[in-house]
N, C-alpha and C positions, 0 to 999 in steps of 0.2 A: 406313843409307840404305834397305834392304832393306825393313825393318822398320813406315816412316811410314807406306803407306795399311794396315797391318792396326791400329796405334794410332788413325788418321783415322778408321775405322769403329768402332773400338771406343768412341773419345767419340761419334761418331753416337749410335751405340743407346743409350749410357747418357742423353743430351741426352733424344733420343725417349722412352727409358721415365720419366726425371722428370717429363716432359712431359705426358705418359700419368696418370703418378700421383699429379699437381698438379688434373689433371682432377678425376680418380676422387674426392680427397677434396674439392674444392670442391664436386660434386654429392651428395656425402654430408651435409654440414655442412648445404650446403641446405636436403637433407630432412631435417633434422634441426630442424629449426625448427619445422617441425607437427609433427612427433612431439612433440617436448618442450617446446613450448607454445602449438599450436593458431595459432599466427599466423606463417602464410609470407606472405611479400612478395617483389616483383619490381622493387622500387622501388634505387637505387644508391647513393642518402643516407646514409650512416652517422647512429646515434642519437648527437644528441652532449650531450642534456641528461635526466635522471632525476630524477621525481617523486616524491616521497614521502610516502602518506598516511595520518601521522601520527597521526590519532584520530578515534573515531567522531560524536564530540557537538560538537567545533569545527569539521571541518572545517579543519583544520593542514595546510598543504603547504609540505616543504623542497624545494627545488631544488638540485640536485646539477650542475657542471660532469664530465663524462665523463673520463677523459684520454684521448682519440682515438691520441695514439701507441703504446701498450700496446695494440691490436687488442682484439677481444672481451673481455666479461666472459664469464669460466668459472664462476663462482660466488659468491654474497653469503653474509658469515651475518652474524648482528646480534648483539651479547653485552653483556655492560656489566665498564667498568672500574674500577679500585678508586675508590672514591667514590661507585659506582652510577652513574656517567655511560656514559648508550649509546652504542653508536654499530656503524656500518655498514661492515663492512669488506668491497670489494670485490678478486677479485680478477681478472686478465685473463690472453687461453692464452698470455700472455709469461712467465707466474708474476710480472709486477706486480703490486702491492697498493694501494690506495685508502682510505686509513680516511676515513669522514665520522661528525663529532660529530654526532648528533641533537640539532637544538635545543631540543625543548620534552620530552626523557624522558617520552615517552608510557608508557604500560601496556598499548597495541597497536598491531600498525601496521596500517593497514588495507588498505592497497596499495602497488602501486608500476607508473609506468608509465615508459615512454622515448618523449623526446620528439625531435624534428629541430627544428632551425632555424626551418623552415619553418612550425613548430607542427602537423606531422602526428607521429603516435603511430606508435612502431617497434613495442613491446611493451608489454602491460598483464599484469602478474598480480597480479590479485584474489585474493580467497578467504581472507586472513590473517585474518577479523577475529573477534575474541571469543574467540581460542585461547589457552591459559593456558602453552601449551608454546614462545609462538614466542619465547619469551627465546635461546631456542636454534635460533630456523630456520637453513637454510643450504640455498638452492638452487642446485643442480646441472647444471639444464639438463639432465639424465640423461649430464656428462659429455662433451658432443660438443660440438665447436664451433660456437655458437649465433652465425651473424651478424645481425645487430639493425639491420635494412637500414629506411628508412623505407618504411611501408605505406599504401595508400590509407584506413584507417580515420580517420574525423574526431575533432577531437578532442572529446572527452567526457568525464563523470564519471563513479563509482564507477557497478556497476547496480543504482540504486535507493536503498530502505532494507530493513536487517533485517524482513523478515516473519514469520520463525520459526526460533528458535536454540534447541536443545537441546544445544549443545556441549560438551564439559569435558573436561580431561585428568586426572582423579581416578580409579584405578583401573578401568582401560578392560578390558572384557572382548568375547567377541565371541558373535555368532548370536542377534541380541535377541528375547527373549523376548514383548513390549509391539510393538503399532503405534506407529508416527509418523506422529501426525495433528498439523494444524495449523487455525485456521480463519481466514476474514477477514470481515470485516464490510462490505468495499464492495468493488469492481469492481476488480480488479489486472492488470496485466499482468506475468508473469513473467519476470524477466530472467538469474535464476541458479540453480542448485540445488547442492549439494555435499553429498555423504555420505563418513563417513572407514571407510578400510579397514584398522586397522592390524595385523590379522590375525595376532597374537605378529611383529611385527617382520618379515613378509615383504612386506606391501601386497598386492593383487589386481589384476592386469587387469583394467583396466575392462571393463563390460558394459553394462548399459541399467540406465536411471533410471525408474522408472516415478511418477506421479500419477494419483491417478483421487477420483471426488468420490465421499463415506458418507454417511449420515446423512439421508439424503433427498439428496441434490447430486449433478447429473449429471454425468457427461465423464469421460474417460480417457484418457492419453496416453502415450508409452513414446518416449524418447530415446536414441539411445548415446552415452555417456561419452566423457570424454578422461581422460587421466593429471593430478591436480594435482603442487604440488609441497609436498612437507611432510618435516615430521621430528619426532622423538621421540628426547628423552632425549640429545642431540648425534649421533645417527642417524640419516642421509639413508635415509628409505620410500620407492623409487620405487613408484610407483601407489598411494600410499597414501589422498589425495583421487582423487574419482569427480567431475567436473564436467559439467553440462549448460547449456548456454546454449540456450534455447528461442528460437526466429526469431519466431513470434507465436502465442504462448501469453495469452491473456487470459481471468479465470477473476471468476466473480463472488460473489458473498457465499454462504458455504457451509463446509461440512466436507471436508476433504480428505486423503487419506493418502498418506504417501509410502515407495513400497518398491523392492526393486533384484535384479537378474537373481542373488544370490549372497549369499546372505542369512546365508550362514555365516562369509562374510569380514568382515560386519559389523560396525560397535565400538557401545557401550553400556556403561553402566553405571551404578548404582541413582542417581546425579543427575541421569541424562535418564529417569527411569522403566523403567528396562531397555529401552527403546526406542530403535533404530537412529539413530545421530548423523544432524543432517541439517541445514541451515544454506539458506533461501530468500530470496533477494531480489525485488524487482521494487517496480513503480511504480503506484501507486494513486491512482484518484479518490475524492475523497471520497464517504464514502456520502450517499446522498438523505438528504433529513430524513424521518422521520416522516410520511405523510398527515394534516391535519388532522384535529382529533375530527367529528365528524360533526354541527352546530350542529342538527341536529333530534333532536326529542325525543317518541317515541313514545306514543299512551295511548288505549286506546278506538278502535283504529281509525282514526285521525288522526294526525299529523305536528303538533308545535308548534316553533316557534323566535322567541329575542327578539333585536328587532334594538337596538342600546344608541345608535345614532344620534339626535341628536334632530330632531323631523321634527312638521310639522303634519298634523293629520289625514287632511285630502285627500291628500297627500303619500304619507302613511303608506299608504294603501292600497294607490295606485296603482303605489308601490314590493311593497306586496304581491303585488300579482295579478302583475307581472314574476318573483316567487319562485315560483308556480303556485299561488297561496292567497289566503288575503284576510285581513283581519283579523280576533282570533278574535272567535267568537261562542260566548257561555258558554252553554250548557243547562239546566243545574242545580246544585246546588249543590255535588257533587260534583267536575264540571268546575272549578269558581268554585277549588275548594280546590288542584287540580293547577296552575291558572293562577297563581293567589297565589304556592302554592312553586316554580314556575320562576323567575317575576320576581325572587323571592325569591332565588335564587343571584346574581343580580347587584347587586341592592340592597335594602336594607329599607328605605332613605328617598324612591323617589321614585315617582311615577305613571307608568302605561303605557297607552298609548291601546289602544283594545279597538272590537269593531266595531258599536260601537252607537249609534246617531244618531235628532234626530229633525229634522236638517233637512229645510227642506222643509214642515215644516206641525207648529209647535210643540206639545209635547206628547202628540205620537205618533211613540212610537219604533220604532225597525225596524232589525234585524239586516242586517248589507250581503251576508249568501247568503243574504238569503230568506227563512232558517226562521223559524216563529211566536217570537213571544214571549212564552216560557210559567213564566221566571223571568227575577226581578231580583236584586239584592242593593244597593239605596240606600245610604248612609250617610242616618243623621236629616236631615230638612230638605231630602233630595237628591231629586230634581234641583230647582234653584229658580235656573234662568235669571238669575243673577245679570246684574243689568244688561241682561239680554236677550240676551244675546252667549254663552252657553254652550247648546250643542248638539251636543256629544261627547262619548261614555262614556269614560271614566275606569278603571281598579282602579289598587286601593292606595293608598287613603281611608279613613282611620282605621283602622290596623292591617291593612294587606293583606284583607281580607275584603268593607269596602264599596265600590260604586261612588261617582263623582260627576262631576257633568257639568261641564265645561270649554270654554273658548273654540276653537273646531276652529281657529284660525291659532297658537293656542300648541306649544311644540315640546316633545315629548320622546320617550321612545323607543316599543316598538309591540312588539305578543304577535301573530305571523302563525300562522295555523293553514291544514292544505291535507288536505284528502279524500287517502289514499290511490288 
């Protein structure tokens, strides 16, 4: 009887210090969650559905039911069983197991995300794709208890597409020797970058990811990494991925290299060009087209260009002088020969109005800028007013070389020439 309050107090303190130590490691686990994979959350949802993505060129997604009463998943690895059929075994800190069949036996997977109910996203980890070792992945979490709480991130797709993979697991060696440059062709915003660190089987703390533009291309930029999660050879690497998610990075057609605070930890080897592994996504607009060729055509001082519309004389002009020009007017016979071979690239069977006339008081003809007229080039019999109704020059009558005069309400296309 003596005895009861010193037992009373002694389940006290032991109650209080479980109490205490329930704390301590709930707020550990917490942060354990950016640690070992960049997405804490504050949200109370447990994750209770897992995405899986399956391949790079379909677009394949399994869906996975979670099992909720085994608590956290501690670790996945993926492997395949006799028959070559894959599949996913998870397991949780209860030391339950979860196998899932993969249904379509990809040859990568490219991600994996956890989803809520809700359709908010608890955790995404990217990064798996185009790796020839992940037959054997198995993530870790780095070992601590990862709760997979749902996050305020929306839900989304993979970042991007591939923009630049020099990846491979074929005799990996480290401290490359070669740049890793990459380029693109149109306007990008970058959404991911990854270089591997497999450093002979230790991995590296991460440090900073740098890009910056060569080659003529401006800009430069330097990020700090986070830890991926990767293995080799049935060998959990922690740090062995270098990950950068840039917030707004948008970079435009250009040359670019990509290099890293620790260039010794580096992997390469002679199928990436002895050039540092390095794996970029992001989202690109298409590039512009081309500027148009430039439809004029220089010679002498002068601007010529054909328009292939067809169009009556009047027409024709007064759509000229809108172009800053007029129709041309031939000088000599030299001109006569340039004008021929323009037209000429667009057809050799048909006539092009030119800016010679004599309306107005028949059989005095006059150039429409003025200048004298101090050569012709006729075709035989030309000009002969047929019917009285032709009073427009003509080229490209009889073999591109003669003129011949035509009815100015007939249509066809027009040689615009414009003073510099």
């Amino acid at each position: 009887m003596v005895r009861k309050p010193f037992f009373r107090s002694l389940t006290l303190l032991l109650w209080l210090a479980a109490f205490l130590f329930t704390l301590a490691s709930a707020g550990t686990g917490q942060a354990a969650v950016g640690l070992a994979t960049g997405h804490g959350s504050n949200a109370s949802a447990a994750c209770r559905e897992m995405q899986i993505y399956l391949n790079n060129y379909y677009g394949l997604v399994q869906r996975v039911k979670l099992n909720q009463a085994a608590g956290n998943i501690k670790h996945m690895y993926w492997y395949k069983k006799a028959g070559g059929v894959q599949r996913l075994l998870l397991t949780y800190h209860n030391n339950q197991r979860q196998e899932v069949r993969l249904m379509w036996n990809p040859d990568s997977i490219r991600g994996f995300s956890f989803w809520c109910r809700q359709g908010k996203q608890c955790l995404k980890l990217p990064g798996l794709e185009n790796q020839d070792y992940i037959l054997n992945f198995m993530a870790h979490f780095n070992n601590q208890p990862t709760h997979l709480a749902c996050s305020t991130y929306s839900k989304g797709g993979y970042p991007g597409k591939v923009l630049f993979n020099n990846f491979n697991g074929n005799g990996v060696d480290i401290n490359p020797t070669k740049k890793t440059v990459f380029r693109l062709t149109g306007r990008c915003t970058i959404t991911e970058i990854q270089t591997f660190h497999h450093n002979r089987y230790r991995g590296k703390v991460p440090g900073k990811i740098y890009i910056q533009g060569v080659n003529g291309t401006s800009g430069s930029w330097s990020f700090n990494a986070r830890p991926g999660l990767s293995s080799w050879q049935n060998y959990y690497l922690p740090n062995a991925n270098w990950i950068v998610n840039p917030s707004n990075l948008t970079i435009g057609p250009g040359t670019y290299e990509i290099t890293v605070s620790d260039r010794a930890s580096w992997s390469h080897n002679a199928q990436s060009g002895n050039a540092g592994y390095a794996i970029v996504w992001g989202k690109c607009s298409a590039a512009p087209p081309p500027p148009p060729p430039d439809p004029w055509v220089s010679w002498r001082g002068h601007r010529y260009r054909v328009i292939t519309k067809d169009t009556d004389w009047n027409t024709a002009r007064r759509e000229a002088q809108k172009l800053g020009g007029y129709l041309a007017c031939i000088g000599d016979a030299h001109e006569n020969k340039f004008v021929r071979d323009l037209v000429k690239k667009h057809s050799n069977t048909r006539t092009y109005w030119i800016g010679f006339s004599d309306q107005g008081s028949e059989g005095r003809w006059w150039w429409v800028n003025g200048q004298p007229v101090k050569y012709t080039n006729w075709a035989g019999g030309e000009p002969n007013n047929s019917d009285g109704k032709e009073h427009c020059g003509e080229v490209g009558w009889h073999g591109f070389y003669s003129w011949n005069d035509g009815p100015c309400d007939g249509k066809m296309p027009y040689v615009v020439e414009a003073d510099r």
